[in-house]
N, C-alpha and C positions, 0 to 999 in steps of 0.2 A: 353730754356736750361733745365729748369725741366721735361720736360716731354721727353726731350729725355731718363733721367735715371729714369724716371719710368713712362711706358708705355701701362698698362693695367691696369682695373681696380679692380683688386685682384690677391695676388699673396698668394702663401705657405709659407709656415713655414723657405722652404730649400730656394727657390729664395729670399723672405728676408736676410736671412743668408749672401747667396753668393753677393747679394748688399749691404750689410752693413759692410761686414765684417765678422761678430758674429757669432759665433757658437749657435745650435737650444738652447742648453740650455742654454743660457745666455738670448736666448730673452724670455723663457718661466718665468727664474726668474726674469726678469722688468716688465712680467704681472701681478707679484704678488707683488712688491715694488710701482710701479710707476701704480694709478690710472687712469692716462690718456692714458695709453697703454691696452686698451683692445679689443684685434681682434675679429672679430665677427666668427662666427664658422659654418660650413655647415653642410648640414643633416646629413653628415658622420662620426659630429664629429672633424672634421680639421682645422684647426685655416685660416682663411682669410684675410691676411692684406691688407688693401685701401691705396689710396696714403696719406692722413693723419695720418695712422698708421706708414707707413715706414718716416714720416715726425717728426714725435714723438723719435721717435726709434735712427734716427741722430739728435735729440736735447740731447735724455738723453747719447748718445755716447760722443756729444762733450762736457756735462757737466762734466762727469765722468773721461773721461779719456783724454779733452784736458787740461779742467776748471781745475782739479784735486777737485771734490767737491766729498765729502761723500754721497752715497744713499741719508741718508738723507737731506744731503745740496741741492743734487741735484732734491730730491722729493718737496721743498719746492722751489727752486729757478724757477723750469720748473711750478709748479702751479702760483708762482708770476708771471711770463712771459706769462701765460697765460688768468689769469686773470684783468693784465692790459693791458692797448692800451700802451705802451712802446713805444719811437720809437727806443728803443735798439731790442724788439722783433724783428722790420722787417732787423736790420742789423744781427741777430744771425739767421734771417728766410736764408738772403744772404749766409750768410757761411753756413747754413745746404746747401743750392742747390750746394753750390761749390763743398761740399763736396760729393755728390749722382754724381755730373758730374766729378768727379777726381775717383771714385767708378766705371761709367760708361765707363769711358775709361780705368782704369785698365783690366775691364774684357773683354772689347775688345780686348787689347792687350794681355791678357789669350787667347783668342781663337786663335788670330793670329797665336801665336804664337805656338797652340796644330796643328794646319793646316800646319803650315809650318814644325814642326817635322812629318807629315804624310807623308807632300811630299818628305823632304830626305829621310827617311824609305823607301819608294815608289823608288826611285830613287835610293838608294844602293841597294836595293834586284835585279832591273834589270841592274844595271848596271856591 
């Protein structure tokens, strides 16, 4: 189920974005609040996120804005979750995958659905 919504082994700044939700600069400022989010960066300078980066990124999303926890609540609660063996971590690990696979099908149905506006376009212009 996981690795259907995230499928290669690094992604950009913007394809994180578009799987999370977030806009670029909200993820650049959890690089600088939240310790455990730091993407690694390519020659060019471009930030690289791995599948444990985008796995991070839906922990501090659901802390913040499902938890309703402060930055700081949440900078503290996701190092506790992950410095202990919790067995609450692997049911919040469960709802992070829910959430990447409810992410993954939205944006399938984004497409579907840009496809099927091409085909009526397509089909009013010759008809």
């Amino acid at each position: 189920m996981e690795d259907k919504a995230i499928k290669r082994l690094y992604y950009s700044i913007a394809e994180v974005s578009q799987i999370t939700g977030l806009k670029p600069y909200v993820l650049r400022f959890w690089e600088t609040e939240f310790p455990e989010l730091k993407p690694a960066k390519n020659s060019a300078g471009n930030r690289i996120y791995r599948k444990a980066d985008i796995k991070t990124v839906f922990m501090i999303k659901r802390l913040l804005y499902n938890d309703k926890y402060t930055i700081d609540g949440a900078r503290q609660r996701l190092k506790q979750l992950k410095n202990e063996n919790d067995p609450q971590l692997n049911l919040f690990f469960k709802e992070v995958k829910q959430d990447e696979l409810l992410n993954e099908i939205y944006l399938g149905l984004q497409e579907m659905l840009e496809i099927l506006n091409k085909f009526d376009r397509g089909v009013a212009q010759s008809g």
